[in-house]
N, C-alpha and C positions, 0 to 999 in steps of 0.2 A: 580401239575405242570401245563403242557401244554395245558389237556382237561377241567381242571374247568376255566383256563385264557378263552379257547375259548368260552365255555358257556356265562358267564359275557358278553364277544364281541356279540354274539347273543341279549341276553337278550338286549343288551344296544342299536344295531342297529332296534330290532324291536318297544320298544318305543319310538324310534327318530321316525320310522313309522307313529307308531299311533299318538302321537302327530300333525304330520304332516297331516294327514288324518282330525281329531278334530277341527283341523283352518280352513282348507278349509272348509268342510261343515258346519261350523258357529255354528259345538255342541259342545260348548266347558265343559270340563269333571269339576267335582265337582274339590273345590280346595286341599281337603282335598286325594285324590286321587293324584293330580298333586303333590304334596311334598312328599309323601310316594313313587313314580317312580321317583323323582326326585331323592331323600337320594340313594335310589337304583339303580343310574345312577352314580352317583359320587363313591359309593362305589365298582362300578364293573370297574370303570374306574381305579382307584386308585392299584386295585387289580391286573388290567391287568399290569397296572407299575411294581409293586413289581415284579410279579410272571416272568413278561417278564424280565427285569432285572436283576431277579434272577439266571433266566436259563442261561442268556447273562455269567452272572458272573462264573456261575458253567461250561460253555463251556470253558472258557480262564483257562490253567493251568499255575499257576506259581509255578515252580520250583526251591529250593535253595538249593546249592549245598556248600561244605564246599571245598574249592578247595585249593591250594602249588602252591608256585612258582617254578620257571626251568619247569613247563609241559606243554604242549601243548596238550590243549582241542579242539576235533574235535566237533561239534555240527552243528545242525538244526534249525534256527528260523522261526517260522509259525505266522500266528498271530492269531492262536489257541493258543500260548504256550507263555509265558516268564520266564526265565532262570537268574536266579542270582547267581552270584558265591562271595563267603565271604571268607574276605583274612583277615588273622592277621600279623604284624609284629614288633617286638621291634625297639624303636626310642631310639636315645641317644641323649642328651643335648650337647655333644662332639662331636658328629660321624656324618658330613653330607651322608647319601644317599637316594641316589632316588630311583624309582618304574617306571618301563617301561611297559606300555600295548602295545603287539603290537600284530593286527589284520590282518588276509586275509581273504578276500572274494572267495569262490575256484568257486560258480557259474557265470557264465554269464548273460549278459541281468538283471543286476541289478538296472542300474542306476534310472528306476522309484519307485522301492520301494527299496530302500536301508535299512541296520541292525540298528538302532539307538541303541550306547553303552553310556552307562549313572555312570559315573563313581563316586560315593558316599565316600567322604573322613570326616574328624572328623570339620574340618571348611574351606571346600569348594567342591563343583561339578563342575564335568568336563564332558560336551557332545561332541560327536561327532557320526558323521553319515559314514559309509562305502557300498559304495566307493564314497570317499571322494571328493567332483567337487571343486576347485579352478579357479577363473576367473581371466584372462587375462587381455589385452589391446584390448581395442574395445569387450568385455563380450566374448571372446572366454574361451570355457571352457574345463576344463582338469581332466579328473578321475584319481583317485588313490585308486585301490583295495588294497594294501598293505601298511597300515595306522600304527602309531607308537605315541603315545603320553607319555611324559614322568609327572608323578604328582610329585609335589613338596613337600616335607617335612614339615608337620605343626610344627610349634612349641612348645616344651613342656619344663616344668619347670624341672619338676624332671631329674634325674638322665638316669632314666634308664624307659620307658613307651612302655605298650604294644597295639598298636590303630589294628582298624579294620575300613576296606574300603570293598566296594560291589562295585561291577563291572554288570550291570540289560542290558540286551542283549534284544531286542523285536524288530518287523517288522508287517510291514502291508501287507506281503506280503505272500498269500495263498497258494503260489505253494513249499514253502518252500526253502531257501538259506541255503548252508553249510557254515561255515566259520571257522578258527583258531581261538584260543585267548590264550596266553601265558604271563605271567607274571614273569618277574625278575627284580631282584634288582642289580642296577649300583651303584659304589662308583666311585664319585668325575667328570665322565664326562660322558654323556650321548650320545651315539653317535647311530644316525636311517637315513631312509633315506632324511628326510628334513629337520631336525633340530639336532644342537649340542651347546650342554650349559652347565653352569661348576656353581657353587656358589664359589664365594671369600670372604674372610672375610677380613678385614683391620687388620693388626698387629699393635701392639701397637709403637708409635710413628711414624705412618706413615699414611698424613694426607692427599696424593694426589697420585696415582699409574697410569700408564698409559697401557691401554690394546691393544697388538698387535697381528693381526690375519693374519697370512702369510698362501698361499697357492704358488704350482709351476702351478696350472692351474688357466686358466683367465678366463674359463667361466667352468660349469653355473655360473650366476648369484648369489651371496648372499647379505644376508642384515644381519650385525650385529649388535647386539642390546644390554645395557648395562639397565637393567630391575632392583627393586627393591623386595627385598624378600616377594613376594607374591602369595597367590596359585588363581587361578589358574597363570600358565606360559602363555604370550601370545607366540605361537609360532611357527604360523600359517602365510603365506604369507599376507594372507588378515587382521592379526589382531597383528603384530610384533612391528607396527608405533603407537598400543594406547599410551603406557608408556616408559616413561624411554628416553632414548638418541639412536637413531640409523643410521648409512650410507650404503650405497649401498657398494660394495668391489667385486673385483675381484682376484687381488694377494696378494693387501697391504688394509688393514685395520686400524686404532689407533682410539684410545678413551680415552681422559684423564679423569679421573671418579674423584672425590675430596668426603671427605667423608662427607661433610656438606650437601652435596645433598642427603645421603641415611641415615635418622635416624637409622637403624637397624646396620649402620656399614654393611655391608655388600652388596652384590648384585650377581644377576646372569647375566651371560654373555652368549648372546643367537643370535648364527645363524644359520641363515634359508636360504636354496636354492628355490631360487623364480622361478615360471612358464614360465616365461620368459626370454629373455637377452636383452629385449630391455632397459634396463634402465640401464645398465651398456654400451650403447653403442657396443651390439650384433644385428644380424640378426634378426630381425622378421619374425617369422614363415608366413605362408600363412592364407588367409584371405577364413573360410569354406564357402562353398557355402550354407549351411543352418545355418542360426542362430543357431540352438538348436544343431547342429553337435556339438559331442565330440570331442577333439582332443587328439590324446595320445602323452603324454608329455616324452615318453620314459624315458630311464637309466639317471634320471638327479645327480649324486652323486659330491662329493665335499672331496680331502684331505686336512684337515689343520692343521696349528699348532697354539696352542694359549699362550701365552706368558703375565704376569701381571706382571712389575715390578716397582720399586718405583720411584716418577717421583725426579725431584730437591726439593731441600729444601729451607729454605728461603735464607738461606746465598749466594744460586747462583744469587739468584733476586740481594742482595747487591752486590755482586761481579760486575754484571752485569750492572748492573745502574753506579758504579764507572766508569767500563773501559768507558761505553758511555759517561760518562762527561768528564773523564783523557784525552781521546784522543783528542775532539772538544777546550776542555778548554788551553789545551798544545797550539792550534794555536793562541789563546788569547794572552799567555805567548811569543811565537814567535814574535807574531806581533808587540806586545812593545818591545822586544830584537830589531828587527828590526828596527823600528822606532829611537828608540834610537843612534843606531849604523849611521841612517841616519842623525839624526840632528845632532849630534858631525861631522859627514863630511860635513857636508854643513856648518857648522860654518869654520870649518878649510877652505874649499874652499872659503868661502865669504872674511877669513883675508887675503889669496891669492892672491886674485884678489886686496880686497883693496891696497895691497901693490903694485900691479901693476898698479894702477891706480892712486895712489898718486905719485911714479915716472915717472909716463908718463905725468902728468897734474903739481906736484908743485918739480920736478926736483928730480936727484939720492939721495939727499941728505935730500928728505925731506922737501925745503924750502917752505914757501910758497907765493914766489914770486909775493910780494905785495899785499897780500890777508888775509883777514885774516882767525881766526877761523870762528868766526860767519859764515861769510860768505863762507866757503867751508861747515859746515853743514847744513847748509840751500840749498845748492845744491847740494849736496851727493846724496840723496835721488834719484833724477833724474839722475844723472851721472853716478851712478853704475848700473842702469837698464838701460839705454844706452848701456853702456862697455861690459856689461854681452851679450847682443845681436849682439854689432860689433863686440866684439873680437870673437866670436865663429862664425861668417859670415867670417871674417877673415881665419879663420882656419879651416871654411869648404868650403861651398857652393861658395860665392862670398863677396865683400865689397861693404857695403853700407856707404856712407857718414855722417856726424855729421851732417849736412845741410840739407839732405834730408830727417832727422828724424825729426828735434827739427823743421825745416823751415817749417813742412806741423804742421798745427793744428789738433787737433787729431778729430772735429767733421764733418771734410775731409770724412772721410770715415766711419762715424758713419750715420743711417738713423737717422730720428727725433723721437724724444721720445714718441709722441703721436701716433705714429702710432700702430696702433689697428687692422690691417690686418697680421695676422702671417705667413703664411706661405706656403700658393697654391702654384701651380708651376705656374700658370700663373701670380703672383704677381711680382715675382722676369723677368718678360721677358725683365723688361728696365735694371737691371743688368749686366744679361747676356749678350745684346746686345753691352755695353762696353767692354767686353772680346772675344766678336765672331772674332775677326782680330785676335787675338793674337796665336801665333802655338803651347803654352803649355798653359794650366790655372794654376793658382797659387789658393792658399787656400788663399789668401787675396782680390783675385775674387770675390770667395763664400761667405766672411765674412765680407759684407757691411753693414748689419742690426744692430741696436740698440744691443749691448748685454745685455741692462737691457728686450727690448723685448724678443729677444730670452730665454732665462731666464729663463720667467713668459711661455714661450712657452712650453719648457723641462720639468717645473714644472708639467706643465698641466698633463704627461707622470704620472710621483709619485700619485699625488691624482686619478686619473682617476685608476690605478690598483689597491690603497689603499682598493677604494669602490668596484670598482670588487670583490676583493677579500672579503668583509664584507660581503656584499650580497651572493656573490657564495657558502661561509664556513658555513653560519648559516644553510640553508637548507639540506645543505650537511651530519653538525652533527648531526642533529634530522632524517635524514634518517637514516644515517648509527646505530644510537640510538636505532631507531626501530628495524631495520634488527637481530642486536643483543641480543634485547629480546624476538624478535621471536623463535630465533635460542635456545636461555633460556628455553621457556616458551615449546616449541614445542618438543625439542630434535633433532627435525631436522639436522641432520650435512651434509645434502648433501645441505646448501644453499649456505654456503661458504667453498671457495677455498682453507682452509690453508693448510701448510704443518704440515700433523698431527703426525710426529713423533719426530718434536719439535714444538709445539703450545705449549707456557707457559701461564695459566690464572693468570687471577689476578685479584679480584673482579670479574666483571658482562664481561669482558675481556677474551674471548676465547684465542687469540695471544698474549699478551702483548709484549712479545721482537720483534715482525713485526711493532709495533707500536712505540716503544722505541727506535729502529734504525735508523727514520726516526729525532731524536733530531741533526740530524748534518746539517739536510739542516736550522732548524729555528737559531742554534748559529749561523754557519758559515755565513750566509744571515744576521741577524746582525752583525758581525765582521766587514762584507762588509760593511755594511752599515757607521759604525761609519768610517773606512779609509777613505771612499768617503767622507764624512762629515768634518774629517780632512782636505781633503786636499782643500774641499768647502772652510773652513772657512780660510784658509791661501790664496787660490786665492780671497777672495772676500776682504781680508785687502791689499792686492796688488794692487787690483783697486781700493781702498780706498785712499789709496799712491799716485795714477795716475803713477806706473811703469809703463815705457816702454814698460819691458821686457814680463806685462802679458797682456799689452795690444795690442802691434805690433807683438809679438815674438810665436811662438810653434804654435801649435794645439789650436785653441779657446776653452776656456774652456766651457761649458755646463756639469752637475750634473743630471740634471734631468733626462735623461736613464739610470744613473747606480743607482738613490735612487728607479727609477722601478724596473730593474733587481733584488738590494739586496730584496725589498718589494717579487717579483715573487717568489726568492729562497725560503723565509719565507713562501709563502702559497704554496710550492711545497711540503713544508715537513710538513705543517698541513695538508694539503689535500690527501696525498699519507698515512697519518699513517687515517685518516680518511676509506681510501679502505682497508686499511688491520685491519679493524674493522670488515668487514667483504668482502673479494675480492670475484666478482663476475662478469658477465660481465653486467649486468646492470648499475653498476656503475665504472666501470674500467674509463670512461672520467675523474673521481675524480682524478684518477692517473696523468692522460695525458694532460691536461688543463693546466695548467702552463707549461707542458713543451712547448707546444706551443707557451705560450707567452714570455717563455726564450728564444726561437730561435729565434723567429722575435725581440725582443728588441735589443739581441744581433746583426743582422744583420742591424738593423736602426740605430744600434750607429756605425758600422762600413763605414756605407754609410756617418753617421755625421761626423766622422773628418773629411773629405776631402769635403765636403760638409754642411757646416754649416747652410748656408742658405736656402736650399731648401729639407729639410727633409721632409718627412711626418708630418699631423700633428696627434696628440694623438687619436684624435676622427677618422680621416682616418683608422691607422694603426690599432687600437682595433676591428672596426667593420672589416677588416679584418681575423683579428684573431677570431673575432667571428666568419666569415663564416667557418672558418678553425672547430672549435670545431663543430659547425653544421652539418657539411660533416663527422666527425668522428662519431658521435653519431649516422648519417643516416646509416655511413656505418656497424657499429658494430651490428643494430637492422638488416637491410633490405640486407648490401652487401655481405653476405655469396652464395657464387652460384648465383646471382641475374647478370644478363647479361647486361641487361637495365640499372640498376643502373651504373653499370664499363662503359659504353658506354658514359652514360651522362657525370660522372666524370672525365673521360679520356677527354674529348672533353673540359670541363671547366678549368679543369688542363693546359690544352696545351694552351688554350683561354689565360687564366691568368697569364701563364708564359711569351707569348709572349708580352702579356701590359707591363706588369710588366719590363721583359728585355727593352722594348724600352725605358721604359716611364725613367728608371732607366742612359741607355746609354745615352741618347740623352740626360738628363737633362730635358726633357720637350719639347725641341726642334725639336716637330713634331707633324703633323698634317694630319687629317683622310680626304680623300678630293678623287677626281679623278685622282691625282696622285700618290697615295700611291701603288699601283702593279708596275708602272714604276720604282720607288724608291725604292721598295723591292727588284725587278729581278737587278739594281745597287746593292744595299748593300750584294744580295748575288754572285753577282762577283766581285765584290773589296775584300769584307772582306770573300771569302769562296772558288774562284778557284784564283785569284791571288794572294791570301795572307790567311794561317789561321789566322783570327782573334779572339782573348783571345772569347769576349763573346758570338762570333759564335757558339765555340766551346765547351762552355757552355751551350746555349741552345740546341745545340745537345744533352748534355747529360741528360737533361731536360726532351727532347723529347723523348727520346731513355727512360728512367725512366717511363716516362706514357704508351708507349705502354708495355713495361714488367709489369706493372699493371694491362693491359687492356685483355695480353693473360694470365697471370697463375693466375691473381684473387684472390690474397692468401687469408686467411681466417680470420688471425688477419689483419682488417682493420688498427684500431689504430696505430697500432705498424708500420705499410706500410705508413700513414699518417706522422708519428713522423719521422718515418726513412727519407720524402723527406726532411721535416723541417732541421736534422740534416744534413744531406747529401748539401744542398744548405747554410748553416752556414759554413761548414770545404771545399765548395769551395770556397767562396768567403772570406774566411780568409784566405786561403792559397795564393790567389790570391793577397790579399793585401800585406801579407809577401812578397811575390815574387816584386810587383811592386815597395813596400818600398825599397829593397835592389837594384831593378836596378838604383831606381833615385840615388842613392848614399847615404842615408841615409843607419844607423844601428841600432840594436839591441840591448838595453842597457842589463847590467850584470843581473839586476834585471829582466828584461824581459826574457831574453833568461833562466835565471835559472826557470822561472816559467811557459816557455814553457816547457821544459825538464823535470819535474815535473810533470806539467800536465795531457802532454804524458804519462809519464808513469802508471801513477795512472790511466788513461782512460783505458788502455790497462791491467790490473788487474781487474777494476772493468767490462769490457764487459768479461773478463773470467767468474767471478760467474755470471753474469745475466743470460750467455747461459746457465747456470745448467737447468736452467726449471725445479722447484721443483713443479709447480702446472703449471695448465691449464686449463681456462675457454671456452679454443677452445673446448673441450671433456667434457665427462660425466663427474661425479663426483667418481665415479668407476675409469675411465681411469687415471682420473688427481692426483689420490691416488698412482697407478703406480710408479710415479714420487717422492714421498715424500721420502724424507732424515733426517736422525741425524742429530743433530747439527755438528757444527764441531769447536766450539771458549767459550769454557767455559761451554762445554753442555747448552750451553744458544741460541748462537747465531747461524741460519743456514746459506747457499748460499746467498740467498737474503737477509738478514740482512746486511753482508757483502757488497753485493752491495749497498746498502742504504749506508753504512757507504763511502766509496771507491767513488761513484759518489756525494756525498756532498762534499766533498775533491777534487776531479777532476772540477765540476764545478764553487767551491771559487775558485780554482788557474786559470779556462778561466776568469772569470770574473777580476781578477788581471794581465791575459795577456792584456786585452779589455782597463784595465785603465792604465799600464803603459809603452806598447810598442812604445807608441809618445813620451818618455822624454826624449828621445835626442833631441826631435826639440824645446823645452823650452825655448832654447838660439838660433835658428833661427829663423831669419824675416820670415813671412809669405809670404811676393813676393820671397820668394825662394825656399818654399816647393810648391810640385806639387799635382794636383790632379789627382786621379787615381780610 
């Protein structure tokens, strides 16, 4: 042993010596001498290996011990010694159960040499080290003397197999550590202190299951995880996110698992209490003043309950697709009933009239006092769109003469066709100037312009959103594309927002019915479309005709903001079913971006009736609404808590409300100069202490809106954003209601029925939105909180509903918008008022 090693070590450092000695003095020794000290240098070296080796070997004992489950083994690991204990257990082909090692460490002052346990299964190893350090957020770290891992069941063919597993205990650590080790066997759930996981198998004919994991407490923190039958279990904080599908959870949890994702049929279901609660939107602990400081992560335990049941079948998917077409399609059906029922009365009303026109013109009796046929059809045409406009000036507003229709030429009040300058406000100033004497303006004021200009001007409106919307959609679906095979490829489910205890997949489609509920804004946005189109192509064969009645009488017709609006709806509900591909606040603008430009359309077509001529034009109006999405997007990244940001925007807001009001009142009729403060301090004591005036008292509330912005700063910008848009829409159409009835004008059957309707369906659909079944304000832990059942077929949740509810509420505004002027149809335009 020890004394012939050290010999060798002699012999071998004193011919290094002499050697050494031989060079220097330049005698160098025969060769034959050098190769025989050599052989005998190498063999003492060689010798020293083994024998030191040997002894090395012969110091470490290892001990193997035949050990039973249910005991609890007291022991000492030195790193003189390692200790193996050999378990056998029968497996059944039938019978899932597991094997639970769980360890304490009972010394102190471990953590530099901690017990390394090395757990030896039939086809897999499992290590771990006690006391256990788990790292934090910003590498804070956290020990755990009292460790628990549970192995997972290998697979075996037979019936009935008897395996055997070692459990090899060793440390590096000299002064020796006591520790427990106890081994038992769990059936069906394993429950320790940071992880609990179950194995499910698929039943036969059940092809998609959905797992729910309810607790009554919201913290700690957990992560659950929907893993594939493999040993080892990841199931460890730091190692739960390699495989499989997992989210963060505080009280509510779901995971729909389908079994095409897990060859074995089968999977286990595995959560883990994390070191933290900052990712569930908890507390973060204190930040240690040394890097390498432990922090003790105290009593962190978790009750739950775990729930797997079968999700929908296919027949719900059909059930579900039907109701969504039945209902949008039935307005289809409606709207031809309708139509219908309208043209049989307008026929009946035209023989009406004609009868009263042929006795008013060729006598009670019908003659036709010197005249003949030809020649009263050849001027029918013109004389019943006449009649149609005197007699109902007659019988409303005032009478206008047969004289002062036919005796003015109609290109009187038409601009010239060439003209190519559409529509500034500074264009129209010689206009204007003709009506400045006059103490009311009439809508035949405003409506001096070419209507084939105009026209071509409205149009601009349709193609300009058309392209918006090509360009906005294409990037939008290859994002949202990605998102959702990330979400696939990763298991991530804390990227998006769904509500996961109805999320229906379908294909590569985590939601499908969030997506499928959104079919009612693209029909009903067509629907619109085709009416508008209707009623295009009957005014445009009217002015074909040269009526009268479409060209001196009603409201000037213009199309082109309601073939934008219908186009808007249509990319309101491709765009919106796009976010709930995967909702998130990154791209929540996907949602809110039309609605944007449904406000403002809606609002420029309410300013256009009564003002035909000096609208905005398309390219104005869009780059404002582009600034609008701009400031949303700023606010939803930057304006959370951000002071500076609300400061600037409150100030821009108030900036642009008040342009905007002037520019809108006045018509254009004002100018920025050094009398503008004089002019101000008048307009706010005529119109604000001797008189409330209507739009005074609107920009107060204007004003009063941006500072409630400025002091509570809510947190969903978007939706604060969306909110003024709507809010400045249902004032200035209430306001136009109200002005409409004091001129004396009314409210046709068809109008008022589709206000009433409207209303109502608005007033249902803000009830579901407020459920707030998700929220990207919060974690993805917090916003799980909130998830709901279905409640419409187990298909459809809160928010589907809404989808369905606000596509239905906003076809019937947009049917307020085109037909609350058709009582003025058969009114002269110098008699309807502007307001």
């Amino acid at each position: 042993g020890k004394p012939l090693s050290y010999a060798f070590l002699l012999v071998w450092i004193s011919f290094e010596m002499f050697l050494r000695s031989c060079w220097k003095s330049r005698h160098k020794p025969d060769s034959g001498s050098v190769l025989v000290w050599l052989q005998l240098r190498y063999v003492a070296l060689l010798w020293l290996c083994v024998t030191h080796l040997g002894c090395a070997g012969a110091e470490k004992t290892v001990v193997q011990k035949d050990a039973e489950f249910d005991i609890t083994y007291n022991d000492t690991a030195r790193s003189d010694n390692q200790t193996i204990y050999a378990f056998n257990h029968t497996v059944s082909r039938n019978r899932t159960e597991g094997v639970r090692v769980t360890v304490d460490v009972l010394s102190e002052g471990t953590e530099s040499s901690p017990i390394l346990f090395v757990v030896r299964q039939k086809q897999a190893v499992l290590s771990f080290q006690v006391p256990l350090i788990l790292r934090g957020l910003y590498q804070r770290k956290y020990p755990y003397a009292h460790v628990g891992r549970t192995l997972c069941q290998p697979p075996t063919r037979a019936l009935a197999e008897t395996q055997y597993f070692f459990v090899d205990v060793s440390t590096l650590s000299s002064l020796g550590t006591h520790y427990q080790l106890r081994i038992s066997r769990v059936e069906r759930i394993y429950l320790f202190f940071l992880i609990t996981y179950f194995k499910y198998v698929f039943p036969d004919g059940v092809d998609t299951v959905i797992v729910k994991v309810n607790s009554e407490m919201t913290f700690p923190c957990s992560v659950m995880s929907i893993q594939d039958i493999q040993c080892p279990v990841y199931d460890l904080d730091n190692n739960v996110a390699f495989i499989g599908m997992y989210q963060t959870m505080t009280k509510k949890g779901a995971i729909t698992v389908q079994r095409k994702d897990f060859p074995s049929n089968s999977f286990y279901v595995v959560v883990v209490v994390k070191t933290e609660d900052e990712a569930c939107g908890g507390p973060l602990r204190f930040y240690p003043l040394r890097p390498d400081e432990l922090i003790d992560a105290g009593n962190r335990s978790k009750t739950l309950d775990v729930v797997v049941s079968p999700a929908i079948k296919s027949e719900v998917y059909v059930m579900g697709m039907l109701f969504c077409l039945g209902i949008f399609l039935s307005f289809y059906l409606l709207t031809f009933l309708v139509a219908c029922v309208e043209n049989k009365r307008s026929v009946h009303h035209i023989s009406v009239v004609y009868r009263k026109f042929t006795s008013a013109h060729f006598g009670s009796e019908g003659r036709s006092l010197g005249r003949s046929h030809s020649e009263f059809s050849g001027t029918f045409s013109f004389s019943f769109s006449y009649f149609r406009c005197h007699f109902s000036s007659r019988h409303g507003l005032s009478e206008r003469s047969l004289e002062s229709v036919t005796g003015r030429s109609r290109h009187e009040s038409l601009s010239s066709v060439e003209e190519d300058d559409y529509d500034t406000l500074a264009d129209i100033d010689s206009d204007k100037n003709i009506v400045r004497t006059k103490k009311y303006l009439c809508v035949s004021d405003l409506a001096r312009k070419d209507k084939r200009v105009l026209s071509k001007k409205y149009q601009i409106y349709f193609w300009n959103i058309a392209t918006i919307g090509v360009f906005y959609a294409l990037p939008v679906i290859q994002l949202v594309i990605t998102y959702q095979t990330v979400v696939n490829v990763t298991g991530n489910q804390d990227i998006c927002y769904y509500n996961f205890l109805c999320a229906h997949p379908l294909g590569n489609l985590s939601a499908f019915n969030n997506i499928l509920s959104n079919l009612g804004y693209v029909m009903l946005g067509l629907l619109f479309l085709l009416i508008v189109l209707q009623r295009d192509i009957i005014h445009s064969k009217a002015l074909e005709r040269n009526e009268l009645n479409a060209l001196e009488c009603g409201i000037p017709k213009h199309f082109g903001l309601f073939y934008a609006m219908g186009t808007a709806l249509m990319m309101e509900g491709l765009l919106s079913a796009c976010y709930h591909v995967c909702p998130n606040y990154t791209n929540f603008q996907f949602d809110t971006s039309f609605m944007y430009m449904i406000a403002g359309l809606c609002v420029l077509k309410l300013y256009q009736k009564r003002h035909p001529d000096i609208n905005a034009s398309a390219y104005t109006a869009y780059a404002c609404l582009a600034a609008v999405i701009f400031f949303s997007v700023l606010g939803v990244v930057f304006g959370k808590g951000n002071m500076v940001f609300w400061i600037v925007f409150s100030v821009i807001h108030i900036l642009a409300t008040l342009l905007l009001s002037t520019q809108l009142y006045y018509m254009g009729r004002w100018r920025l100069d050094s009398g503008i403060l004089r002019r101000m301090v008048y307009v706010i004591y005529t119109d604000c202490i001797r008189q409330c005036s209507g739009p005074i008292t609107l920009c107060c509330l204007f004003l009063s809106r941006a500072a409630y912005g400025l002091l509570e700063r809510p947190n969903d910008f978007a939706s604060y954003l969306l909110a003024i848009a709507i809010c400045n829409l249902l004032l200035y159409f209430a306001f136009y209601i109200i002005m409409k009835l004091r001129s004396g004008e009314r409210i046709g059957c068809m109008s008022l029925v589709c206000i009433l309707f409207t209303a109502v369906v608005w007033g249902f659909a803000l009830f579901f939105f407020f459920q707030g079944l998700s929220t990207w304000q919060k974690t993805p832990a917090e916003s799980r909180e909130h998830n709901r059942d279905c409640i419409v077929l187990s298909f459809f949740d809160d928010h589907d509903i809404w989808h369905f509810l606000s596509s239905i509420a906003m076809f019937g505004s947009f049917l307020v918008l085109l037909t609350m002027d058709d009582d003025l149809d058969d009114v002269q335009r110098d008699k309807i008022f502007v307001f």
